[in-house]
N, C-alpha and C positions, 0 to 999 in steps of 0.2 A: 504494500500500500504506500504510496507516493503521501509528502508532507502536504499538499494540496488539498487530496479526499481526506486526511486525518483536521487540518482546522477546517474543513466545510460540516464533516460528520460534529466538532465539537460544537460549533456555531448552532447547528442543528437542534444539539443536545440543549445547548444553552436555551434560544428561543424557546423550547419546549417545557420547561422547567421555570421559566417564569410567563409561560403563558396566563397562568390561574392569576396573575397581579396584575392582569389588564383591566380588568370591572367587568365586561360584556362576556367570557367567559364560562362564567358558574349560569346553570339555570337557575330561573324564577321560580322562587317558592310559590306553590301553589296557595292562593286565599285560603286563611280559615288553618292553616294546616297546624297541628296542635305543638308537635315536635318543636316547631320553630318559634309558636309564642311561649311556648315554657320555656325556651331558650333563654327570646327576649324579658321575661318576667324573673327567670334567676339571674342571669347577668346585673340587672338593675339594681339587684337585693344583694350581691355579691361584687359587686368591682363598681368602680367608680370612672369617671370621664364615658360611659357608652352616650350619651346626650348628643357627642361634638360631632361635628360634621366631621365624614371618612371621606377618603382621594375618591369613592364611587358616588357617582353623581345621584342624589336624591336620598341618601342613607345614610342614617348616623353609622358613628363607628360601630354600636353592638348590633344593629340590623348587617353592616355588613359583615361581622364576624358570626352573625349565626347564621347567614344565609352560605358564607363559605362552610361553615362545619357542617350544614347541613346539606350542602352538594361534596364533600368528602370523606363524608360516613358511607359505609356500605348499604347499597338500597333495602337491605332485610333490619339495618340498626333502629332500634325502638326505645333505647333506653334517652336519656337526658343529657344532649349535647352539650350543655357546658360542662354539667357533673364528668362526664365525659373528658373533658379536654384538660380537666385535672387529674388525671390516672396517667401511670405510666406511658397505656397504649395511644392512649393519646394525645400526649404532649408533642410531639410530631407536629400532629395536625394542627392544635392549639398553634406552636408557633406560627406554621403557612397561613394560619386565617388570622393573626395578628400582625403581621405585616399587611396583610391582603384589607384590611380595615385601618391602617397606620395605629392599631391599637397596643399598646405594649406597656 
């Protein structure tokens, strides 16, 4: 493999990996969906600054941080996405939806 294909494939990789911190991205929580107001309802009661406007145009920071945890949970997950993103499995994800919210 020539040094050419090796930075176009990194390039690639790169794009790819910060595609989720572009805003238009992640799907639209669907109205009404329960997962995502318990989100927004513990977040409020547990952290502080989710009010402030996020880099995603129309969202505060905690609307866009539970709308990313909630397009990065696996579609069968049923449990409480913030509860969530303080466990081991996933503070991962916690991180990627707090950048993706400027929430930190």
């Amino acid at each position: 493999m020539n040094l050419g294909k090796i930075i176009l494939l990194g390039a690639l990789a790169l794009c790819s990996s910060t595609a989720a911190y572009a805003g238009d991205t992640y799907n639209t929580v669907p109205a009404g969906d329960r997962q995502y107001a318990q989100c927004l309802v513990y977040s409020a009661k547990q952290y502080e600054g989710g009010d402030a406007a996020s880099p995603i145009k129309g969202q505060t920071k905690a609307e866009a941080w539970c709308t990313c945890m909630w397009n990065e949970t696996p579609d069968d997950f049923r449990g409480n996405l913030a509860k969530f993103s303080e466990t081991a499995r996933g503070a991962a994800m916690n991180k990627t939806c707090e950048r993706y919210a400027d929430w930190g």
